[in-house]
C-alpha positions as CSV (number, residue, x, y, z in Angstrom):
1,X,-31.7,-68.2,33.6
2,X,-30.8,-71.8,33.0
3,X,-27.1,-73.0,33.2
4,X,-25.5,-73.7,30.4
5,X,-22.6,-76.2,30.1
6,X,-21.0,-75.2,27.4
7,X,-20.0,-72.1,29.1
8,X,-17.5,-73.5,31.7
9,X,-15.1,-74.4,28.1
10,X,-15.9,-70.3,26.5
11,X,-15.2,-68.4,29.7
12,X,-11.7,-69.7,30.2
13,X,-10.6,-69.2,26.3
14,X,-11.8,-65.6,26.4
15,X,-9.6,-65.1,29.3
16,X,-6.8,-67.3,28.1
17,X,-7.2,-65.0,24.7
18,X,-6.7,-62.0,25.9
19,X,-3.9,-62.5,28.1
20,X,-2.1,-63.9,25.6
21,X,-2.6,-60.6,23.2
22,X,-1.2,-58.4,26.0
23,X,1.5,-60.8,25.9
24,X,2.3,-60.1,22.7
25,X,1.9,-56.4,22.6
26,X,4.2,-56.0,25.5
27,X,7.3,-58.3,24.2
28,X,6.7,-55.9,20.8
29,X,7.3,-52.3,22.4
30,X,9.8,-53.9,24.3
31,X,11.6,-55.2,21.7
32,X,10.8,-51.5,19.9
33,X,12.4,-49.5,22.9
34,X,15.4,-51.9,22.6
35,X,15.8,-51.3,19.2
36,X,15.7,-47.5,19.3
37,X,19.5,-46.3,19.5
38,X,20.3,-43.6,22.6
39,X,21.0,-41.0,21.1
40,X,16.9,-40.8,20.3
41,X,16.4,-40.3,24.0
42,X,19.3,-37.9,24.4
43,X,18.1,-35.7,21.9
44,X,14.6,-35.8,23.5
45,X,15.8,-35.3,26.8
46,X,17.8,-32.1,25.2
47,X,15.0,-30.7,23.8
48,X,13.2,-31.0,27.1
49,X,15.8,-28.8,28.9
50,X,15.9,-26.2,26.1
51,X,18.8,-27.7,24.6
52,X,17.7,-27.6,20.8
53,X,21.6,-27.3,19.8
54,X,22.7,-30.4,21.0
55,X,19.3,-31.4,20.5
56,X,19.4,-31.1,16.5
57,X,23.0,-33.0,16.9
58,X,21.7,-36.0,19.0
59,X,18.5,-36.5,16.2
60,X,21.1,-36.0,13.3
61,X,23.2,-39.1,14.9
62,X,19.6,-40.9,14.9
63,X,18.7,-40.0,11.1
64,X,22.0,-41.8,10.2
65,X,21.6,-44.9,12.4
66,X,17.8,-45.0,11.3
67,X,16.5,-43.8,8.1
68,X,13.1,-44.1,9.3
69,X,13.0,-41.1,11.6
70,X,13.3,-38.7,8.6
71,X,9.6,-38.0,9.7
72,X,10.9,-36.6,13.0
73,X,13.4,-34.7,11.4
74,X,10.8,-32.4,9.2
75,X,8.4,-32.4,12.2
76,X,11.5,-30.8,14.1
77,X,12.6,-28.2,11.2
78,X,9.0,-27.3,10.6
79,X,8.9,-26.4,14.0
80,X,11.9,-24.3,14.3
81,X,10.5,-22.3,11.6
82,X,7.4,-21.9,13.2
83,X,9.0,-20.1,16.4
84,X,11.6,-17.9,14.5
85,X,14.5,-20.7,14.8
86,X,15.6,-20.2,11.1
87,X,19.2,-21.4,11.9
88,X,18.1,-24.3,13.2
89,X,15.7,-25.3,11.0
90,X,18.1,-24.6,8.6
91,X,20.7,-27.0,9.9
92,X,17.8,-29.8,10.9
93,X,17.2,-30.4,6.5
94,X,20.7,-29.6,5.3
95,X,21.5,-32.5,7.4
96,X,18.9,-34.8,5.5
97,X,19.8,-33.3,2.1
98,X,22.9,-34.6,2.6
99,X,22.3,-38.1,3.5
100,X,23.6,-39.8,0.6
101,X,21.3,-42.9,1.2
102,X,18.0,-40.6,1.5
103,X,15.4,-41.7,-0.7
104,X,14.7,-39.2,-3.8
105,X,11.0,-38.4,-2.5
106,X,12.6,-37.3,1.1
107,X,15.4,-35.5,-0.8
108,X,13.0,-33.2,-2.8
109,X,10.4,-32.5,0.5
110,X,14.1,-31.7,2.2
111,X,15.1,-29.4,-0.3
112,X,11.7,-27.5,-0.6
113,X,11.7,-27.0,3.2
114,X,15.1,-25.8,3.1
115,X,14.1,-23.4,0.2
116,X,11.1,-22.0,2.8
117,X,13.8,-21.7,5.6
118,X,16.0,-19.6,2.9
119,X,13.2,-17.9,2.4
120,X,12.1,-17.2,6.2
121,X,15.6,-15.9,7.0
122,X,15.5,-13.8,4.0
123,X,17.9,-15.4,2.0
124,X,16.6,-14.9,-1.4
125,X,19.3,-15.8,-3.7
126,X,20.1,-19.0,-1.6
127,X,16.0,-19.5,-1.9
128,X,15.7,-18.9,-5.1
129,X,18.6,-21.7,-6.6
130,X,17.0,-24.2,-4.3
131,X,13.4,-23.9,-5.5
132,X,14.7,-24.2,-8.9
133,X,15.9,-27.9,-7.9
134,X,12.5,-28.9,-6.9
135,X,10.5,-27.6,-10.5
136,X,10.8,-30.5,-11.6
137,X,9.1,-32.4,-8.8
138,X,5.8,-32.4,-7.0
139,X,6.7,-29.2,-5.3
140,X,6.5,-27.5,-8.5
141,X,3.4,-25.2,-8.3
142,X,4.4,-24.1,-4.2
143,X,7.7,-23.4,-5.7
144,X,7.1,-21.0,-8.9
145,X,4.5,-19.1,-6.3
146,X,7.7,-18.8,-4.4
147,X,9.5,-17.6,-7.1
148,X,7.0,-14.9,-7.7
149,X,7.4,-13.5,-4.0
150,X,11.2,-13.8,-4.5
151,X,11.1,-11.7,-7.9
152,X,8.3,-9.2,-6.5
153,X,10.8,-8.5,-4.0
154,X,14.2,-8.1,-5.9
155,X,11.7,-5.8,-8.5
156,X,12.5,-8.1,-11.1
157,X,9.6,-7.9,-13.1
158,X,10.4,-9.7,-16.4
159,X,11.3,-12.5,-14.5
160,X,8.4,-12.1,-12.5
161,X,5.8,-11.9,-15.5
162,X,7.6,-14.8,-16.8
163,X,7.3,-17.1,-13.4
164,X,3.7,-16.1,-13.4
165,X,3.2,-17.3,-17.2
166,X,5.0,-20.6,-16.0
167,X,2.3,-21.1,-13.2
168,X,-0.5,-20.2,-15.2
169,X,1.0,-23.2,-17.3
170,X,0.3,-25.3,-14.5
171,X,-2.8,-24.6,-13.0
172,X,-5.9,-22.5,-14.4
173,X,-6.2,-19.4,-11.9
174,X,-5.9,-16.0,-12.1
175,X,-2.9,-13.9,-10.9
176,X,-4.7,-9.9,-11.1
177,X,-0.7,-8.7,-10.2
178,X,0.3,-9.8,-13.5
179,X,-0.8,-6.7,-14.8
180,X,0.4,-4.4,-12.2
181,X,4.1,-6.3,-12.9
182,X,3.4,-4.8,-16.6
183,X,2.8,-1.3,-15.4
184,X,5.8,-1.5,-13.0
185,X,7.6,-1.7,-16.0
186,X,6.0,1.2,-18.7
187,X,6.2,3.1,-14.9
188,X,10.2,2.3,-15.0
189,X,10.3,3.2,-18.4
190,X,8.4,6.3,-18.7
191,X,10.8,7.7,-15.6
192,X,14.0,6.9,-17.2
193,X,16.2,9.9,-18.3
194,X,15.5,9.9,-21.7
195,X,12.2,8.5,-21.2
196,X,11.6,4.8,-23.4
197,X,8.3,5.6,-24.8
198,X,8.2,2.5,-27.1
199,X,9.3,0.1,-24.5
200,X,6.9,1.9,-22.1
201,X,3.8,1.4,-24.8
202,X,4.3,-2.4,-25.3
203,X,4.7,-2.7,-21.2
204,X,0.9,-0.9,-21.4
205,X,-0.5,-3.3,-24.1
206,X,0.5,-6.2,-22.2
207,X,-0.6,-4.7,-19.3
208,X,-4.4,-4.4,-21.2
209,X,-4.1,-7.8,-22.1
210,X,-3.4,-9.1,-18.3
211,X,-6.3,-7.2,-17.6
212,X,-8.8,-8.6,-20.0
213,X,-10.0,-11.4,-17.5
214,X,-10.7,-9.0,-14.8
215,X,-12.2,-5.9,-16.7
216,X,-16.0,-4.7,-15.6
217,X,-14.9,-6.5,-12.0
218,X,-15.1,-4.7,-8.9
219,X,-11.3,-6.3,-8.3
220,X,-10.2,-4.8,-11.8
221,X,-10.7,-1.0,-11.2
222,X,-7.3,-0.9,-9.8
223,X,-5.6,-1.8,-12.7
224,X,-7.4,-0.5,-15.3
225,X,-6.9,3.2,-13.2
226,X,-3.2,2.3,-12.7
227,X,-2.8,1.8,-16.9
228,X,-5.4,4.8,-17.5
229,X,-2.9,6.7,-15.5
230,X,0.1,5.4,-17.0
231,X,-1.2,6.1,-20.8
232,X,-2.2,9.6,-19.6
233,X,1.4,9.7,-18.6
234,X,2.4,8.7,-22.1
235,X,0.7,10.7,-23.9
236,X,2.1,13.9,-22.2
237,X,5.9,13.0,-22.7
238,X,4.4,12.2,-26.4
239,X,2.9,15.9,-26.7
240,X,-0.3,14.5,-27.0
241,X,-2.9,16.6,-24.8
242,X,-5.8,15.6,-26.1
243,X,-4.9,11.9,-25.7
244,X,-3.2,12.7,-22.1
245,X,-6.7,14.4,-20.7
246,X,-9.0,11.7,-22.3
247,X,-7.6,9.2,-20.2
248,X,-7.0,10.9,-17.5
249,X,-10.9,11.5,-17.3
250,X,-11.7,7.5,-18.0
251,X,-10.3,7.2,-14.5
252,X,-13.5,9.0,-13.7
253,X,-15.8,7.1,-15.2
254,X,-13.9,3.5,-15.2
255,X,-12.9,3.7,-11.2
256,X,-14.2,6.6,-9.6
257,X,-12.8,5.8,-6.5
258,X,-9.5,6.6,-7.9
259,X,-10.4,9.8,-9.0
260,X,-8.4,11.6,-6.2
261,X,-5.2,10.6,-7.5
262,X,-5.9,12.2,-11.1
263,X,-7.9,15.6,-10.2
264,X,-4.9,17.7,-10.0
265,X,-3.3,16.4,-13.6
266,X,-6.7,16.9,-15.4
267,X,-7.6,20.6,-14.3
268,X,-3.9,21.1,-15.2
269,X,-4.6,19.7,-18.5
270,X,-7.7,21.4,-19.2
271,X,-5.4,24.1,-18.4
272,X,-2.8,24.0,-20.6
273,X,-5.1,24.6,-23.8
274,X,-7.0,27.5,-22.0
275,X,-9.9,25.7,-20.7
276,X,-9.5,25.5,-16.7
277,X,-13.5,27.0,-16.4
278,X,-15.3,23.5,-18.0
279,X,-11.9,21.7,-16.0
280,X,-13.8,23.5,-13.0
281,X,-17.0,22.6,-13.8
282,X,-16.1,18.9,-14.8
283,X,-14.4,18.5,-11.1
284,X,-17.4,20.2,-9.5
285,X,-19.9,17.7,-11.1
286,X,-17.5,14.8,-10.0
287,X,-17.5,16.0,-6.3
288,X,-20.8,16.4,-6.5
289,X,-21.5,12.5,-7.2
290,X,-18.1,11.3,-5.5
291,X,-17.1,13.3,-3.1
292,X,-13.7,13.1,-1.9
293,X,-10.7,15.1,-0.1
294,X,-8.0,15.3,-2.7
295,X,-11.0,16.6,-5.3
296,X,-12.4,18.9,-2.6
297,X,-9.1,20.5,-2.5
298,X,-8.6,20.9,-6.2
299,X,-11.9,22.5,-7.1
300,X,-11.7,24.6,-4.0
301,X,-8.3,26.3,-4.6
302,X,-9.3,26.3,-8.5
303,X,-12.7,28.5,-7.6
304,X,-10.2,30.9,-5.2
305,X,-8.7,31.5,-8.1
306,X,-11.2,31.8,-10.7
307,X,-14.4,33.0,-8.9
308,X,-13.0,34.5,-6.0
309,X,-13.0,34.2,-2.3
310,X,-17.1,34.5,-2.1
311,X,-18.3,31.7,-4.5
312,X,-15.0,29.6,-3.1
313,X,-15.9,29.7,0.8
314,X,-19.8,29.5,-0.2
315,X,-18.5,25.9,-1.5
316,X,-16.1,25.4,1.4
317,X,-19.1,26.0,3.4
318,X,-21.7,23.5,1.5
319,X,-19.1,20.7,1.3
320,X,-18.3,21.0,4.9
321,X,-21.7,20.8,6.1
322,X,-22.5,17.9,4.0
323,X,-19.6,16.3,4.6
324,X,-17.6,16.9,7.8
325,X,-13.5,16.7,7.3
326,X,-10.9,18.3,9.4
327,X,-8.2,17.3,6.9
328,X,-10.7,19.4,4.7
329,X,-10.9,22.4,6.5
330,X,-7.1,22.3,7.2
331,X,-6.4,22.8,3.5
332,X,-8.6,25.5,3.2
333,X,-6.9,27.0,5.7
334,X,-4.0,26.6,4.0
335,X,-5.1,27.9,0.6
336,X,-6.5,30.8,2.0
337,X,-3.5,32.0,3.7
338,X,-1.6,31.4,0.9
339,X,-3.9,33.6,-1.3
340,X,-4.0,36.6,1.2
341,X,-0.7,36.2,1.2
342,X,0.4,36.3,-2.3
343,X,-1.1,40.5,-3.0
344,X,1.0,41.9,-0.4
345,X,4.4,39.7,-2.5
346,X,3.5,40.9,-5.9
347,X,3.3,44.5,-3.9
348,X,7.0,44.3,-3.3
349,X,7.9,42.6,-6.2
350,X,6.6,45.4,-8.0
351,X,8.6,48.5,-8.9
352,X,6.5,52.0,-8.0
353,X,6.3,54.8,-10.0
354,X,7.5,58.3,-9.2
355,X,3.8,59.5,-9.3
356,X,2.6,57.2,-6.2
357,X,-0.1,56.0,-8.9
358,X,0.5,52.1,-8.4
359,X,0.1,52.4,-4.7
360,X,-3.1,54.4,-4.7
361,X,-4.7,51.4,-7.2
362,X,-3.2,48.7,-4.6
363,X,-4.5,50.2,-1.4
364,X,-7.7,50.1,-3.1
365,X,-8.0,46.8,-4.0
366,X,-6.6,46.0,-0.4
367,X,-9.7,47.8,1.1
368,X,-11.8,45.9,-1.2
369,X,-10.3,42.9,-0.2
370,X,-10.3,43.9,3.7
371,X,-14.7,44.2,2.9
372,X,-14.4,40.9,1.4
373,X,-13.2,39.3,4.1
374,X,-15.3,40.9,6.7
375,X,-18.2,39.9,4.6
376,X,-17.7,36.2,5.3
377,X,-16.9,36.5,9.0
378,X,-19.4,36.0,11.9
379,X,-22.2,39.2,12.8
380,X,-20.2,40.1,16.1
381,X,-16.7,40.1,14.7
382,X,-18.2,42.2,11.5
383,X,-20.0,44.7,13.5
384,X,-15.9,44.9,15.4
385,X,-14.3,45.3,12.1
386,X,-17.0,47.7,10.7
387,X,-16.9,50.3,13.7
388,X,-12.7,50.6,13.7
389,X,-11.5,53.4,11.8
390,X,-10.3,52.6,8.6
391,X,-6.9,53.8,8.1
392,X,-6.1,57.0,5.6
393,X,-3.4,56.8,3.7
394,X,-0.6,59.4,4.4
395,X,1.2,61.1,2.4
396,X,4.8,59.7,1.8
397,X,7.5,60.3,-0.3
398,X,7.0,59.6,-4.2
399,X,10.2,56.9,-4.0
400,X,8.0,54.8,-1.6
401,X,5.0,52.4,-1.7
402,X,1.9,54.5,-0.1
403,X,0.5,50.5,1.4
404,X,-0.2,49.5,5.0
405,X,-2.5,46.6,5.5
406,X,-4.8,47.8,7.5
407,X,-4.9,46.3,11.4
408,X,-8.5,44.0,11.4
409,X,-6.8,42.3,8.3
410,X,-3.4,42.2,9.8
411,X,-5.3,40.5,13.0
412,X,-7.3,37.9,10.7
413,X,-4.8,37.0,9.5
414,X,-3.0,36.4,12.8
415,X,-6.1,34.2,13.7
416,X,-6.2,32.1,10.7
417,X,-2.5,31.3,10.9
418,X,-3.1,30.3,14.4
419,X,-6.2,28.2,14.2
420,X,-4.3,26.4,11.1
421,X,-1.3,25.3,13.0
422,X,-3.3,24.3,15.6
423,X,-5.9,22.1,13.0
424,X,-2.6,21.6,11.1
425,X,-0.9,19.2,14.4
426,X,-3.9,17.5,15.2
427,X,-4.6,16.6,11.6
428,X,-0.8,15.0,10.5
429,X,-2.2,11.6,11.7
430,X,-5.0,11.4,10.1
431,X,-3.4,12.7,6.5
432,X,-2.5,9.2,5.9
433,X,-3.4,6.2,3.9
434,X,-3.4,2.2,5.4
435,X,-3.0,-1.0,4.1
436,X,-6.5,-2.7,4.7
437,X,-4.4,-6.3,5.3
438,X,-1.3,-5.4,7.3
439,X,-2.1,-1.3,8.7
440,X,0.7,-0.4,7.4
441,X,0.6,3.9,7.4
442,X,2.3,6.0,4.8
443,X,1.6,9.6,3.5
444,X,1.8,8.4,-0.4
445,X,-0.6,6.4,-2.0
446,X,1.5,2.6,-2.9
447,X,0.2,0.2,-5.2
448,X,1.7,-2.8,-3.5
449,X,2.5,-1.9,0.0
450,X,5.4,-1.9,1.4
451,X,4.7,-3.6,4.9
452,X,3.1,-6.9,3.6
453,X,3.9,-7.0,-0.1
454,X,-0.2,-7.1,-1.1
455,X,-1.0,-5.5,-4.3
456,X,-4.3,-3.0,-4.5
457,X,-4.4,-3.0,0.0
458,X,-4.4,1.0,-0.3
459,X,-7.6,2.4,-0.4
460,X,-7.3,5.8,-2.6
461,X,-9.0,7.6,0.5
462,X,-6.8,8.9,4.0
463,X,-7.7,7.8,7.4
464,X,-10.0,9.9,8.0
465,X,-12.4,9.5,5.2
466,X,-12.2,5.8,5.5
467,X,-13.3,5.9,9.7
């Protein structure tokens, strides 16, 4: 490579450049750091040794000597927020709100971060009168969503349904809670002592309206099963029962899913105007595409009563096969004590006749309903039952009820009530239904839960049919 002269001249002024630049960058954060008053680096060395108290003073004396570390003092309120320090954070934008020499755009991000600190600590009344300062302000649409939480919580659903109106004003999305703040009200309505029936109707037409934009969606069926349930509701405290059992049966067709929490109220409808067999048989065909506890329940206990203890087991039996459920198996159980149970109550509720006739019919039918019973229970505990002596009835006094249950009866029953408290303990945590966002448990179904505050969380199903 040949020499060039004009090297020894570029070399030097590189060099001479550069050194000249650090220089300059040096006298500069010098002349920064001189400039930056103390109490900067007493408030960071407080900070440091988990001081924030004296901390937040020291950077408070440094927002008035400086206005340009504003910036530090949201980064430091944010961050007290962030770990649980409401108080602090607290104090931290109170301090710039009131700076009078603040500039108005720091003011408003001052005041909505105080509002979220009001908000954190659970200070809704203070939170709510300091989002309304910043409406007018480009913190307008963060606050009214605030609002909506605040009113949500306080159960102030007018004012609710109108903050929701004023953000759907602002920006062009959909709020699906809107709806359920209308059925919050006909629900307040309809349980007030005399019931509002005209205020509850208009809640339930707004309530259709809300609902327009998210009918035939998967994320609809809530609502439109909530205001099914609600006109159902209606229409009973209005003496309709036609009306009251049409809706309730939409919610069978419109959300199936939600069909557990109507099954009960529609065989009782069907009920009330003397036709609990198609009730029956309208339940049965539901199960029999949807099957589900609550409806399980129903149409068992409803066949017990109806058809007897044969045809009700033989379903008992099918369902549980098909679909295995010891919350199932635990109401049965229940049910069945409860029917074997109730005979031997109307026995001594009953007054005997001086002829002993009444007692003769009711230790028949409590023979016939000892062979019933050993008719559904396994070969080797029949063939027990079957070769112990049946019991004669003895002759007793004509002022006295002739009726003994006989012992194999008296010792099923024994059994059952055993094996159902047993089921009954191991089954109380899984008779429960959870919040999909938060896990929050409760035994009643909610609407919004209560842990988190999310609308349409609950799935209509218990613990166990959900794992």
């Amino acid at each position: 490579m040949d020499f060039e002269p004009w090297w020894l001249i570029f070399v030097p002024v590189v060099f001479a450049a550069g050194w000249i630049a650090s220089r300059v960058d040096i006298r500069q954060m010098l002349s920064e750091t001189r400039t930056l008053p103390n109490s900067y680096f007493k408030g960071l060395n407080f900070l440091l040794n988990e001081e924030p108290d004296r901390a937040i003073d020291a950077f408070v004396e440094v927002a008035k000597l400086d206005p340009e570390t504003t910036e530090l003092h949201f980064a430091l309120g944010s961050l007290f927020r962030r770990r649980g320090e409401v108080e602090r954070a607290i104090r931290v934008h109170q301090s710039l709100v009131s700076r009078a020499d603040l500039p108005q755009a720091d003011r408003e991000s001052a005041l909505h971060e105080l509002a979220q600190d009001f908000l954190k600590a659970g200070m809704l009344d203070r939170a709510e009168q300091t989002f309304d300062q910043v409406l007018d302000t480009r913190f307008a649409v963060p606050a009214v969503r605030a609002l909506i939480r605040i009113f949500e919580s306080e159960h102030d659903w007018p004012r609710a349904i109108d903050a929701v109106k004023r953000l759907r004003a602002m920006v062009d999305e959909p709020v699906p809670q809107l709806a359920h703040y209308q059925c919050e009200q006909a629900d307040a309505a309809l349980s007030a002592n005399p019931p509002n029936l005209t205020t509850a109707a208009q809640a339930l037409e707004a309530a259709d309206q809300a609902a327009v934009a998210l009918r035939g969606q998967p994320e609809g069926r809530a609502s439109e099963a909530r205001i099914a349930i609600l006109r159902a509701n209606l229409a009973r405290l209005s003496g309709d029962s036609e009306g009251e059992r049409a809706y309730l049966g939409s919610v069978l067709t419109i959300a199936p899913d939600y069909a557990s929490l109507v099954v009960s109220d529609l065989l009782e409808s069907y009920r009330r105007v003397g036709q609990e067999v198609e009730g029956l048989n309208v339940l049965r065909a539901h199960y029999a595409r949807f099957p589900a506890l609550d409806t399980f329940n129903v149409v068992f206990r409803e066949l017990r009563a109806q058809q007897g203890l044969h045809q009700a087991w033989a379903f008992a039996r099918e369902s549980l096969r098909a679909h295995p459920t010891l919350l199932g198996l635990d109401r049965v159980l229940e049910t069945e004590l409860a029917s074997r149970k109730s005979p031997v109550q109307a026995h001594h509720a009953t007054p005997v006749s001086q002829s002993g006739e009444h007692s003769e019919t009711q230790h028949t039918g409590i023979q016939a309903s000892q062979s019933q019973v050993i008719s559904t229970m396994p070969e080797n505990s029949q063939a027990q039952a079957q070769t112990q002596p049946q019991p004669q009835p003895q002759p007793q006094p004509q002022t006295q009820a002739r009726v003994s249950l006989p012992s194999a009866e008296l010792a099923l029953d024994a059994d059952l009530g055993l094996l159902r408290s047993l089921l009954h303990k191991h089954t109380q945590r899984l008779d429960r239904y959870a919040c999909r966002v938060c896990g929050f448990e409760a035994r009643h179904f909610y609407w919004q839960c209560p842990g988190c505050n999310s609308w349409e969380t609950y799935e209509p199903r218990r613990l166990e049919e959900i794992k």
